[in-house]
N, C-alpha and C positions, 0 to 999 in steps of 0.2 A: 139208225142202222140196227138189225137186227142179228143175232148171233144165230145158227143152227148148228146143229151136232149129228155127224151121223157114224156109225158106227166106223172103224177104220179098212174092215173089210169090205164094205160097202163104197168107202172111197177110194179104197182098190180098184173093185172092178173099175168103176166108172172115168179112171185115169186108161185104166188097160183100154175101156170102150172107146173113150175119145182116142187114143192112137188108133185105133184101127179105122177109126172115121176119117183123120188126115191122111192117113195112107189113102184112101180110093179118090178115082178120078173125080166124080161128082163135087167131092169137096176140095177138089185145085181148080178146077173150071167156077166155083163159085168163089173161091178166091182170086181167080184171072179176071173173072165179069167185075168185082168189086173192083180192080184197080184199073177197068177200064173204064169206069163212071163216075171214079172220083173225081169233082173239081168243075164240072160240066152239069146242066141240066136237060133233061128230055123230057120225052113226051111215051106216053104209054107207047104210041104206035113209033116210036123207037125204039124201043125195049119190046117191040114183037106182041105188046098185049092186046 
């Protein structure tokens, strides 16, 4: 395992950036689609590809 270091303002934003990702729809709809294909397996042309 490898250690990195980045600055503390730098890990600032990037905490502020991920809040404002869980806030929008797109990332609850990809966390609703993950718990509805947990546990089950499909097929591409169930998943719409």
């Amino acid at each position: 395992m490898e250690t990195i270091t980045i600055p503390k303002v730098e890990y600032q934003v990037m905490l502020a950036e991920l809040e404002t990702l869980r806030r929008t729809d797109l990332y609850k709809r990809l966390l609703q689609f993950m718990q509805n294909i947990q546990g089950k397996k499909f097929t591409r042309a169930d998943l719409g590809f």
